[in-house]
C-alpha positions in Angstrom: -48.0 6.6 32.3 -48.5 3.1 30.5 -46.3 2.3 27.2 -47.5 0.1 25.1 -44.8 -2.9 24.4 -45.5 -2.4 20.7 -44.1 0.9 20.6 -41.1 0.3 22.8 -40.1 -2.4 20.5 -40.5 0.0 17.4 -37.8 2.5 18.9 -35.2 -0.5 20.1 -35.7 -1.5 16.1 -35.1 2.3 15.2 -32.1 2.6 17.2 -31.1 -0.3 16.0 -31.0 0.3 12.5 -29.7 3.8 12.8 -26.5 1.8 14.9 -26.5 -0.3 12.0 -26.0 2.4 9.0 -24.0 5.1 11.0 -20.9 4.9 9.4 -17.8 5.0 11.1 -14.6 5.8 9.2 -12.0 4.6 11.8 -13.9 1.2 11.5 -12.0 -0.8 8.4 -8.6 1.2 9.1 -8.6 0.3 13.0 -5.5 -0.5 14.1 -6.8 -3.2 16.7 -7.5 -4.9 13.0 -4.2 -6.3 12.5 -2.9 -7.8 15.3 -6.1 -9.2 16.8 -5.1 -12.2 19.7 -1.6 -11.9 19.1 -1.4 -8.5 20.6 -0.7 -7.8 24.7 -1.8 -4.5 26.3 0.6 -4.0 29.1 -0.1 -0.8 31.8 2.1 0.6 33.8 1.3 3.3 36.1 3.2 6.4 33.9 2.0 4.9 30.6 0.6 1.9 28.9 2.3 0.3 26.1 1.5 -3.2 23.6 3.7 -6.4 22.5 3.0 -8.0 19.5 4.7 -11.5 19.2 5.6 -12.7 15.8 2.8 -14.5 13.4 3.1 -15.3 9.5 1.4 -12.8 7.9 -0.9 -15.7 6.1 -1.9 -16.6 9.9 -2.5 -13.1 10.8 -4.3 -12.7 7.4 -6.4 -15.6 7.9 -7.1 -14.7 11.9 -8.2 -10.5 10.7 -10.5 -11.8 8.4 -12.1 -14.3 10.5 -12.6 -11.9 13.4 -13.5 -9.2 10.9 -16.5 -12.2 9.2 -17.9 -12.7 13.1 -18.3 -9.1 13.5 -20.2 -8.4 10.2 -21.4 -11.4 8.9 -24.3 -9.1 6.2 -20.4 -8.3 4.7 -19.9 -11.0 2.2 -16.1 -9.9 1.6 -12.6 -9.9 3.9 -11.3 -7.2 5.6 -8.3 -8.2 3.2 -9.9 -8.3 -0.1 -11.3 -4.7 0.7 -7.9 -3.2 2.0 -6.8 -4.3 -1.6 -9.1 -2.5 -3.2 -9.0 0.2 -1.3 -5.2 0.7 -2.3 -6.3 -0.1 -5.9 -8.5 2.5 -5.9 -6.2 4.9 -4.6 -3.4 3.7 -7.1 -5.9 4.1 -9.8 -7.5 7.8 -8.9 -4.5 9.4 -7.1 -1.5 8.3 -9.0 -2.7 7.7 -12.6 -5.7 10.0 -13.1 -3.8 12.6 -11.1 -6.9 13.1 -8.3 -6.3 14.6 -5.1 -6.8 13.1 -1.4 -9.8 14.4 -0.9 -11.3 12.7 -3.6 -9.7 9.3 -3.0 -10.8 9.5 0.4 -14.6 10.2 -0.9 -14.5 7.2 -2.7 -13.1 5.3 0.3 -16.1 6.6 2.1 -18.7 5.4 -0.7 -16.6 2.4 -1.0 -17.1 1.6 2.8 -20.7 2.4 3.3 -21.3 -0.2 0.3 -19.4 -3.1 1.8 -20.5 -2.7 5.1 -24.4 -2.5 4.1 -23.4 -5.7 2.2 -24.1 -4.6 -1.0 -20.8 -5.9 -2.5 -19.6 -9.4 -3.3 -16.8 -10.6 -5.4 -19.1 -10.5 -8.5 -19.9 -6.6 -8.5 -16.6 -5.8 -6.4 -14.3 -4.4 -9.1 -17.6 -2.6 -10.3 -18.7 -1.2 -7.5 -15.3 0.3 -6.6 -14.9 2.3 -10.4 -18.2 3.2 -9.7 -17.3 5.1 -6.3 -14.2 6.6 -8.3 -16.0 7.9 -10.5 -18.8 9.3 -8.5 -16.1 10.6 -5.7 -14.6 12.5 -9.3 -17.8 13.4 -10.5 -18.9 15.7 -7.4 -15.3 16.8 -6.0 -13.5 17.8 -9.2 -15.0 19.9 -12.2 -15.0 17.0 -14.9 -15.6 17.7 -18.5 -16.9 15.4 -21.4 -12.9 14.2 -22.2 -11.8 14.2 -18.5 -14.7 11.5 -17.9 -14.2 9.7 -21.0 -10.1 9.4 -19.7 -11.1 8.7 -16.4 -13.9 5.8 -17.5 -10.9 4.5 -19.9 -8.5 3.9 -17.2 -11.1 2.2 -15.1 -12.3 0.3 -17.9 -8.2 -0.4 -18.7 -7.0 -0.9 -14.9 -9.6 -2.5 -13.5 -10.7 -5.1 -16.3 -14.3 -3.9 -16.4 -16.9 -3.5 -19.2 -17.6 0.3 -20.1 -21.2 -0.7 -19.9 -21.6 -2.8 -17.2 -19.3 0.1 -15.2 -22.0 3.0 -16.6 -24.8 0.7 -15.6 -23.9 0.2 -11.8 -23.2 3.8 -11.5 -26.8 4.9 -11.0 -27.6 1.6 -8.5 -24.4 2.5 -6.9 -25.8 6.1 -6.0 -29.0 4.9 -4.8 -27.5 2.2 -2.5 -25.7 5.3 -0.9 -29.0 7.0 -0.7 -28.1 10.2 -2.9 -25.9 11.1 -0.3 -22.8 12.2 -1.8 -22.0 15.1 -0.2 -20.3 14.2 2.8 -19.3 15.6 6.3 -16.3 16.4 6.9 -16.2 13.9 9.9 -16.5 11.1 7.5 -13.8 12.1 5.2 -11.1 13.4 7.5 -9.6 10.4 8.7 -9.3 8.9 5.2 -7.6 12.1 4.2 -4.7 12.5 6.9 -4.5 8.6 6.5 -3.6 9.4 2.8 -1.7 12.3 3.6 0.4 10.5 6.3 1.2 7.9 3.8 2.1 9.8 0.7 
């Protein structure tokens, strides 16, 4: 049976694009991430185990993002300046809104799936992460009127943003995610025992 090149090529570019939005929640919190060429894997037959000689952080810093840029160069942020966020985000929701870990880790997840389709940069970055707070509180927690009024206060307050601008991005925010909000629990889990691990 004869297949015509034209439709081979069309499922390599469907596989390809489905490889490219499968999200993958080990992928930002990898701990390969931090110790990139400095680290040695050394296996012994009964087990293996991994040096790590000493770097400045500022050299390690500079050498994760790098390596992080060459692997996703659509990504127009570090791997540093979304780790920051990420534990600004969970500051913000978890400590001074009083929102549980499954809800931070929800709006890890949207967080992710944004940066790594590229749709943040360091204009819409602060934005786009009160916008996943507040969509992650929005569908995990039963909010009424003055719960989202606080909640949009402290964003507005912590975050230095524009209540408008904040409200505005909400609805782009959610289409850029596709209307998915409703996660599997695949997605969420890691973020979740990473949070519980670390409280």
């Amino acid at each position: 049976m004869y297949i015509k090149p034209c439709y081979v090529y069309c499922v390599r570019l469907t596989e390809t694009w489905k490889n490219i939005y499968d999200y993958d929640p080990n992928l930002l919190d990898d701990p390969q991430w931090p110790c990139g060429k400095h680290k040695r894997m050394l296996v012994f037959p009964s087990y293996p185990t991994t040096v790590i000689e000493y770097v400045k952080p500022s050299d390690l810093k500079k050498d994760m993002n790098e390596t992080f840029s060459e692997k996703f160069p659509h990504v127009q942020l570090t791997l540093s300046k979304i780790r920051t966020l990420k534990r600004e985000i969970r500051k913000l929701a978890q400590e001074e809104c009083g929102y549980e870990e499954p809800t931070v880790a929800m709006a890890y997840v949207y967080f992710e799936k944004l940066a790594l389709h590229g749709k943040l940069d360091k204009q819409n970055l602060k934005l786009c992460a009160g916008a996943c707070i507040l969509l992650a509180a929005k569908i995990s927690n039963d909010l009424k009127r003055p719960e989202v009024k606080h909640l949009i206060d402290r964003l507005e307050e912590r975050l230095r943003l524009n209540r408008r601008e904040l409200l505005s991005l909400e609805f782009p925010a959610l289409v850029a995610l596709e209307f998915k909000l409703h996660l599997p629990q695949r997605e969420i889990s890691p973020h979740y025992r990473r949070l519980c691990q670390t409280t």
